[in-house]
C-alpha positions in Angstrom: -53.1 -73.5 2.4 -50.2 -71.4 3.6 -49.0 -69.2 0.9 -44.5 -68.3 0.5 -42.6 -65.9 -1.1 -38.8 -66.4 -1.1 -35.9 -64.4 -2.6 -32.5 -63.8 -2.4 -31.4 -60.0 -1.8 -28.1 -59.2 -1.5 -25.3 -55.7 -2.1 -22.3 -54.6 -1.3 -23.4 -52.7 2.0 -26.6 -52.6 4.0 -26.6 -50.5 7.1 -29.8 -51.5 9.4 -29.5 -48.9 12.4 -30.3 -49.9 15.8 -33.7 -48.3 17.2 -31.8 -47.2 20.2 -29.1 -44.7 18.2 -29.3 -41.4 17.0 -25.7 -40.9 15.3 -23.6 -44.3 16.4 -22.7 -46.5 13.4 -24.4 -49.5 15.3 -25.8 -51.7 13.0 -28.4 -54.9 12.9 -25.6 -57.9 10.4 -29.0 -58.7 9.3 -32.1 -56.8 8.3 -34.9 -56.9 11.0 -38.5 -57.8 10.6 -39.9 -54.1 9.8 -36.8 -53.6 7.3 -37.9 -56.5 5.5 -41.6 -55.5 5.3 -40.6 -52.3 4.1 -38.5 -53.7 1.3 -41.5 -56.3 0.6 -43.9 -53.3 0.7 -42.0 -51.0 -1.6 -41.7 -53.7 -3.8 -45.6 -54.2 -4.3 -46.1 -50.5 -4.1 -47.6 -50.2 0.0 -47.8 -46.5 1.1 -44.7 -46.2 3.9 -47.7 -44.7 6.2 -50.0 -47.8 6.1 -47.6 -51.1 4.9 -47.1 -52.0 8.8 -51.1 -53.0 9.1 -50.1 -55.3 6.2 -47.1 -57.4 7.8 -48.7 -57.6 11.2 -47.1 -60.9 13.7 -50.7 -62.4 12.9 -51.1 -61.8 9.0 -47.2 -62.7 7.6 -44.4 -64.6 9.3 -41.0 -63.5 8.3 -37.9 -65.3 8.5 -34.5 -64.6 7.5 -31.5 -66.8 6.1 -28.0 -66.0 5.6 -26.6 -67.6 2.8 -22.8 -66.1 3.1 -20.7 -64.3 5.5 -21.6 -61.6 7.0 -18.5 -58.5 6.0 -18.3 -55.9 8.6 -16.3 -52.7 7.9 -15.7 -49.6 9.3 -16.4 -46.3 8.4 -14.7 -42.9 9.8 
């Protein structure tokens, strides 16, 4: 039997930068998959070091919904 966890998370600003920048405001509008396991794993207390060996494609599948608009601003 296939076990889920679902929540809701939302705030006021969220900034997931893109692997590819250094110092550009480019941002993911949603979190991606190692941004999620890292909330997941801070939540049940996984050392930042070793929580990736716990979320791997084979052990958890991860999916994300929006359930609202995404609100982009910018910053100066």
């Amino acid at each position: 039997m296939d076990k889920v966890i679902a929540f809701d998370l939302w705030g006021d600003y969220a900034h997931y930068r893109k692997h590819y920048t250094t110092t550009s405001p480019l941002t993911f509008s949603i979190p991606p998959r190692t941004a999620v396991c890292g909330l997941l794993a801070a939540i049940i207390g996984l050392d930042k070091l070793e929580y990736l060996n716990y979320f791997s494609d084979k052990d958890a599948s991860i999916g994300v919904q929006l359930l609202s608009d995404v609100k982009k601003s910018n910053f100066s």
